[in-house]
Every structure is written in structure tokens, then in C-alpha cells.
Phi, psi and omega in degrees: 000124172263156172226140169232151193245117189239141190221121194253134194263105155211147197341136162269005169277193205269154184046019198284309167305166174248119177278349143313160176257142181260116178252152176210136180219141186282185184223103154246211173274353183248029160159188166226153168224149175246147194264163193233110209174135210247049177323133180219090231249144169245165183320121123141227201222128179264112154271133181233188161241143166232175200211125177245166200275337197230150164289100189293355186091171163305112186330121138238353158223160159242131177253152189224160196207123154224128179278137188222159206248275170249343177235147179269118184277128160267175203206132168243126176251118169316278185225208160198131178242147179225103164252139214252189215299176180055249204212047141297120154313129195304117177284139179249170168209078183326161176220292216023072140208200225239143186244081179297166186038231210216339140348123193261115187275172183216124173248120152318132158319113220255047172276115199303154177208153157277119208298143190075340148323339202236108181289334155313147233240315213279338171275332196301295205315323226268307203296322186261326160276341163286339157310324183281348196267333187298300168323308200279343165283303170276080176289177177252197199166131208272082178267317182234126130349120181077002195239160199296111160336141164216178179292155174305057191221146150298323165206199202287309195291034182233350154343136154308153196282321178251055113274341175305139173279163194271210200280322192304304197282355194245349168285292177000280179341288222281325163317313213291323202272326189252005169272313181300291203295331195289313156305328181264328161301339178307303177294315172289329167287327181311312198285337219279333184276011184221158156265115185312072190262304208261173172290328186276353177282325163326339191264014174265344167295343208228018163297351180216183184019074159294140175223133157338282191285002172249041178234315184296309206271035171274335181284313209263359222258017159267001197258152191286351178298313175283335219263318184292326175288326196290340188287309183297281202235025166291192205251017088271100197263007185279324201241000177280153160207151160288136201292166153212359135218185176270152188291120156312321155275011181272127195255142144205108167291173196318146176087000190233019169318312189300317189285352216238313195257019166263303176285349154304304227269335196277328170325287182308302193287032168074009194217018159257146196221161175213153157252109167253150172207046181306330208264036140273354183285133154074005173297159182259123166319127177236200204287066200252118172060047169091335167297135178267150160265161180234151167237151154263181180200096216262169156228146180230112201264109183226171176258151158245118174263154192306334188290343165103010169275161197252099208252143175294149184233324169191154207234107150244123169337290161199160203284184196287137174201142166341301184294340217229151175294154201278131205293167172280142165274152181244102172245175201276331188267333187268189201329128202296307207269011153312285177328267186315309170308299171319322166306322194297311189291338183281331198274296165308330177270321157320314177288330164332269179310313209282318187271343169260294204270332186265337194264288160333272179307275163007287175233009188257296191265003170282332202303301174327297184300345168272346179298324217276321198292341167302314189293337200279288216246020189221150188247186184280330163314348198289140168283335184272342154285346209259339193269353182213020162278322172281014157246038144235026162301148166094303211332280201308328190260353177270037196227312173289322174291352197253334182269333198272339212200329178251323187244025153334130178317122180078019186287194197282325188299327215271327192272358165226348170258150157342280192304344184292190153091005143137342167332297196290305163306325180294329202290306200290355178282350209264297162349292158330290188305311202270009147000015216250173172289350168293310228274352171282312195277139218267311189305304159337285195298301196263041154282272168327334184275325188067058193240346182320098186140328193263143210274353170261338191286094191279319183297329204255306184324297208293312170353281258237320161301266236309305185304303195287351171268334189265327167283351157318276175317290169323278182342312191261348147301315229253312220245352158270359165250347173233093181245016125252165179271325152301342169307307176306310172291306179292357169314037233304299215285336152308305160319307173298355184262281238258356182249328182314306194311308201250358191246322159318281216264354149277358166071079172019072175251046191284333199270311187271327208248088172299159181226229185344341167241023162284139186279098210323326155264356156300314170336284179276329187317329189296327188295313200310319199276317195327315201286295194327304203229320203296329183300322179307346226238298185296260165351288180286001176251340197318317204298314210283358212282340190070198177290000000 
């Protein structure tokens, strides 16, 4: 007779415990026992000992079974740790997930492996029926034709359950969301009793939720200094890049000989930079409340002066096209509120891209195909699930709420931005095409960009540690388990990850996004920073868009 000591881990949030009853039986290689305990678990952790009649040998499962009469309570269980008699080491076995019906889960021991490591017949059954059950859960899904696959759910409740925000977090959301809407209306019945003739009406926006940094740009946010800093560490930082030649489409007709020979000169010393943002040419405007809307697709001609501020040198609108007179230019000389409006429509075409193609595509739905296709080909056993399943938390349901309620036919996009009314799809197909693994991978983009080096770009520093600390990391997981390159190939369940990604849920972007030749821990580093790092920039910068 052995005694084991066993202690069960369930969710610290709200409901996380069960008023069911818990059947449990360990599994080892010399037998099974069932325990005889009606465990009924509330938040945080119960140890209890039981004392079995045969040695079961080394722990490879725990089954857990819960019964319920009339309502099914779930239960989320974090783990179970088991030590079993003598000077046996404590076996852990992970769950993290919500424990339904009436159905026998079988959690595995949970020391990572490759699939095929484990000469037992009995983790192979486990690893491929649990993938088959999975699959049939996490489908894929069509929202737009040509654009990254997502799960299959129509709305949040259709979700897998443990995908789902738990109860904190989804009280959190929705607060944090109606304190938001609550502020503008607030602000919008406010603005509604005035008309807006001046400029000093701008400071009515800034009646509430003060910050440092929303203070700095109440002050600064007409002046070229911010409007130029923002291209660098602003709440987009994607699209400057340094020239290396002057851009074709920029016309600069007759009389602007000076201008011509300013931007030569900055040319040369290595310190012109440009923001294009062609790929708004020809998107369609759409309609609010019977108004046509406008877009620009501006190019901002800027300098780096030695002190490392980025100063705009001339802002054109929009590029050149056949029908039309060579577009007008915009300098630093003419009327300030020339100026300053050309500026504002460049700020404004800013919020476009930042919010579709770099926030949206870029890191919300690539983020998804990796989430989905992990859950589909990586098994729990797996080390890259056990190393990129907590940064894709959340992924799938603020991603559905986001197709249900912001870019949706009659979402927030179509009734308040510039881009809605279908204009925000043509933009991500155009986005889509430009895909590729530099623009994801951070040393690659600001490599390409030619921005490496420089001591003001504070966004490509803060980048650029992040990639190296998480490739530090990923590099010393990876490399206890893939220490040749057939190892890597030979990896089935891994193949099946890389194929899922780029030739499934990128719609065979195999050619742009590489998957099996990509050089494998750059591979996952890229997933981990997309859920992980990519997000950051955006969000959390919206204070910074200025006028």
C-alpha cells in the first residue's frame, strides 16, 4: 500500500470553483486506482492523502470525472500536483481549462515532449485523439475572401469555452468600455452647445482623464516638432523610413528649385526620411449620415537635425494621376493654418493605417491564425504550446467582438470612421498583399526601413531589446529540444503548425510569410512577439494621433 499526496489548483477568479462533485483516479505504468473522495473545489488549493492498495508505478495520468444532478456547474482547474509514495518526485499535471459535463478528461503528466520522444504507445493515443477532438472544435472561418482565416464563431458565445474571458476579466472589458463611451458622450453633448470657429475649442476635448503625456500634446500638438516625433515613437512607428532616393511620386514643379536642392542635400547627408501612405490612394470614402467622407494618401518629405528632432520639410496629399494637375505642395513657410491642416489630414491618414493595417492585420488577426492553428497541430504536450499558449490568450474573443461590434457591417467603423462603409476591407486586402516576414520580424523591418542606430528612435530601441529578450528566450527552449535540423523536420506536429499558418490561415502565404524554411527560432520568436509585443505601440499610444 502507497499513500499519495495530492493538491488541486483551481482558477483564483470569480466562479471558478464547483458545487459538483469530482471523481478522480491516478493512471501509472503498473496500474490505475481510483480514489475514493466526492472533491468538490472552491478557489485556490486543496490538499488532501489517499492511501492506495497496489504500487502504481510512474504517474502518467490524472482522470478527473465530474457529476452533476441538475445543473452543470463548471470548474476551472489550473493543475494537479501528485507525490506518490517514498522518495517519488511530485508529478505535475496542467489542466488550465474550464471542466464540463459528465465526460472523462485525462490530463497527462505534464513534462513537454515531441511527439514520438515517448516510446509509450499510450501518450502517441493521447496526443492524436486529443488533436482530433480539437480540431473538430477550433474550425476555421471565412470573414472576408482573401484575408486571414479565423474561428469559427459568429459571436463571443459561440466560442469554445476556454477561449472565453474569464468572469474579471470580462467584467474589466466591458467597464473599462462603458466608462470610454461614457466619456464621449459626455464630451459630445458638451461640444454640441458651441460651434467649433477656433482652434482654442480643441481644449475642450481634453477636459478629462489628464495625463502627463496627454498634457504634453495639449500643449505641443500644432507644433512640427511632435508632429515629426510621432513618425519615430508616436502611436505609429511603422511606416517612416529612410530615403535613399527622392520618391517618384513627389512633383516639384518649376519654382521650387530651393526645395529641391534642400532635400538633395538632406539626401546626401544620410538624414531624409519620408512617410508614404499610397496605399490609401483610391480607397473609397464612405457615407456618415448622408455626408460623403474624404481620404487622403499623403507623402511627408521630413529632415533629422543633429540634435535628432524629425522636422517635416513638405507634406504632399495626394500623388499624381494623369486626370488631374500636378497635386500642390505643402511647406513649413506657408500660412500656419495651410500648414497645420495639411498636417492634420497626414495625422489623420495615420490613424487609417495604424488602426487597419498595422493594429488589425499586422498583430489582431495574424495573431488569431496563430492562435487557432496552435490549438488545431500543437498538442499540450507539445514545448511550443506549452512556450506561446499564455500569449494567446484572450486572442479569439476580443478578435470576435472586434468582427461583431467595431468592423462589422453597421460596426463602429462603418458609422464613424472615414474608412468604413467597405473602404476598411479593400484597405486590408491591399495591406494583405504586403505581408511579408520582414515586416513582421522587428530587426528585418527596421533594418529595411534603415532606421537601426538611430539614438531618438526610442520605439525601434524598446523593439529591439524585446525581440532579443524573447529570442534569448525562445533560442534556449527550442534548442533543448531541436538540436539538429532533422529533428526539426522530422517533427510532424510542428510541420503541421507551419503549414497550418501560412498555407491555411494566411491563405497561402507561403511564398511571402515562409513557414518550414524559415529559420526556426526566428520562426517562433516572430509568433511570440506578434500576441506578445506587437500590440504595444498602438493602443497605448491613441493620446499621441494629435489633431
Amino acid at each position: 500500500m502507497g499513500r499519495y499526496r495530492i493538491r488541486v489548483a483551481t482558477g483564483a477568479w470569480l466562479f471558478s470553483g464547483s458545487h459538483n462533485s469530482i471523481q478522480m483516479w491516478l493512471v501509472g505504468a503498473r496500474g490505475m486506482a481510483e480514489l475514493e473522495l466526492q472533491l468538490r473545489p472552491a478557489r485556490g488549493e486543496e490538499e488532501f492523502e489517499q492511501d492506495v492498495p497496489n504500487d502504481l508505478g510512474p504517474l502518467q495520468f490524472v482522470k478527473l470525472r465530474k457529476h452533476h444532478s441538475l445543473v452543470d456547474d463548471a470548474w476551472f482547474c489550473d493543475h494537479i500536483t501528485v507525490r506518490g509514495p517514498g522518495a517519488c518526485a511530485e508529478a505535475a499535471f496542467p489542466c488550465y481549462r474550464w471542466v464540463r459535463g459528465q465526460g472523462i478528461l485525462s490530463l497527462p503528466e505534464g513534462t513537454a515532449c515531441l511527439a514520438g520522444d515517448n516510446a509509450l504507445d499510450v501518450f502517441q493515443r493521447h496526443r492524436e485523439k486529443e488533436l482530433k477532438e480539437r480540431q473538430h472544435i477550433y474550425r476555421w472561418a471565412t470573414w472576408k475572401e482573401g484575408l486571414p482565416l479565423t474561428i469559427a464563431a459568429n459571436s463571443k458565445d459561440e466560442l469554445p469555452p476556454n477561449e472565453r474571458f474569464h468572469e474579471e476579466k470580462r467584467l474589466d472589458f466591458e467597464l473599462t468600455l462603458k466608462a470610454g463611451i461614457l466619456e464621449f458622450t459626455h464630451k459630445r453633448v458638451y461640444t454640441l452647445l458651441s460651434s467649433w470657429n477656433h482652434l482654442e475649442n480643441f481644449n475642450q476635448i481634453f477636459c478629462s482623464q489628464k495625463s502627463v503625456l496627454a498634457e504634453k500634446v495639449h500643449q505641443c500638438w500644432q507644433d512640427d516638432e511632435l508632429f515629426g516625433y510621432q513618425f519615430l515613437n508616436g502611436a505609429n512607428p511603422m511606416l517612416l523610413r529612410r530615403s535613399t532616393s527622392l520618391p517618384s511620386r513627389l512633383v516639384l514643379p518649376s519654382g521650387t528649385e530651393e526645395l529641391r536642392a534642400q532635400l538633395e542635400k538632406e539626401l546626401q547627408n544620410g538624414s531624409l526620411f519620408e512617410a508614404d501612405f499610397i496605399l490609401l490612394d483610391g480607397i473609397p470614402a464612405n457615407v456618415i449620415q448622408g455626408e460623403k467622407q474624404y481620404l487622403a494618401a499623403p507623402l511627408v518629405m521630413l529632415k533629422m537635425e543633429p540634435n535628432g528632432k524629425l522636422l517635416p520639410m513638405v507634406i504632399q496629399l495626394q500623388p499624381p494621376n494623369s486626370s488631374s494637375s500636378t497635386p500642390p505642395l505643402f511647406l513649413p513657410s506657408d500660412p500656419p493654418l495651410a500648414w497645420l491642416l495639411a498636417k492634420s489630414w497626414v495625422r489623420n491618414s495615420d490613424f487609417q493605417l495604424h488602426q487597419l493595417q498595422y493594429h488589425l492585420l499586422n498583430t489582431h488577426l495574424v495573431a488569431e491564425v496563430i492562435a487557432v492553428a496552435t490549438m488545431r497541430c500543437l498538442s499540450e504536450l507539445h514545448p511550443l504550446f506549452k512556450l506561446l499558449v499564455p500569449h494567446i490568450r484572450y486572442t479569439m474573443e476580443i478578435n470576435t467582438r472586434a468582427r461583431t461590434q467595431l468592423i462589422s457591417e453597421g460596426g463602429i467603423f462603418d458609422k464613424a470612421m472615414s474608412t468604413g462603409g467597405g473602404g476598411h476591407v479593400v484597405l486590408l486586402h491591399r495591406a494583405g498583399a504586403q505581408l511579408t516576414y520582414c515586416s513582421l520580424c522587428v530587426p528585418d523591418d527596421l533594418a529595411d526601413r534603415r532606421l537601426l542606430g538611430l539614438p531618438c528612435a526610442l520605439y525601434a530601441h524598446d523593439a529591439l531589446r524585446l525581440w532579443e529578450i524573447i529570442a534569448r528566450y525562445v533560442e534556449g527552449i527550442v534548442h533543448l529540444f531541436y538540436q539538429r535540423d532533422d529533428v526539426v523536420r522530422g517533427d510532424p506536429e510542428l510541420q503541421a503548425w507551419c503549414r497550418e499558418i501560412t498555407e491555411v490561415g494566411l491563405c497561402q502565404a507561403q511564398d511571402r510569410v515562409p513557414g518550414s524554411t524559415l529559420p526556426f527560432p526566428n520562426h517562433v520568436c516572430l509568433h511570440l512577439h506578434c500576441p506578445a509585443c506587437s500590440h504595444q505601440p498602438g493602443p497605448a499610444g491613441l493620446v499621441c494621433l494629435g489633431p
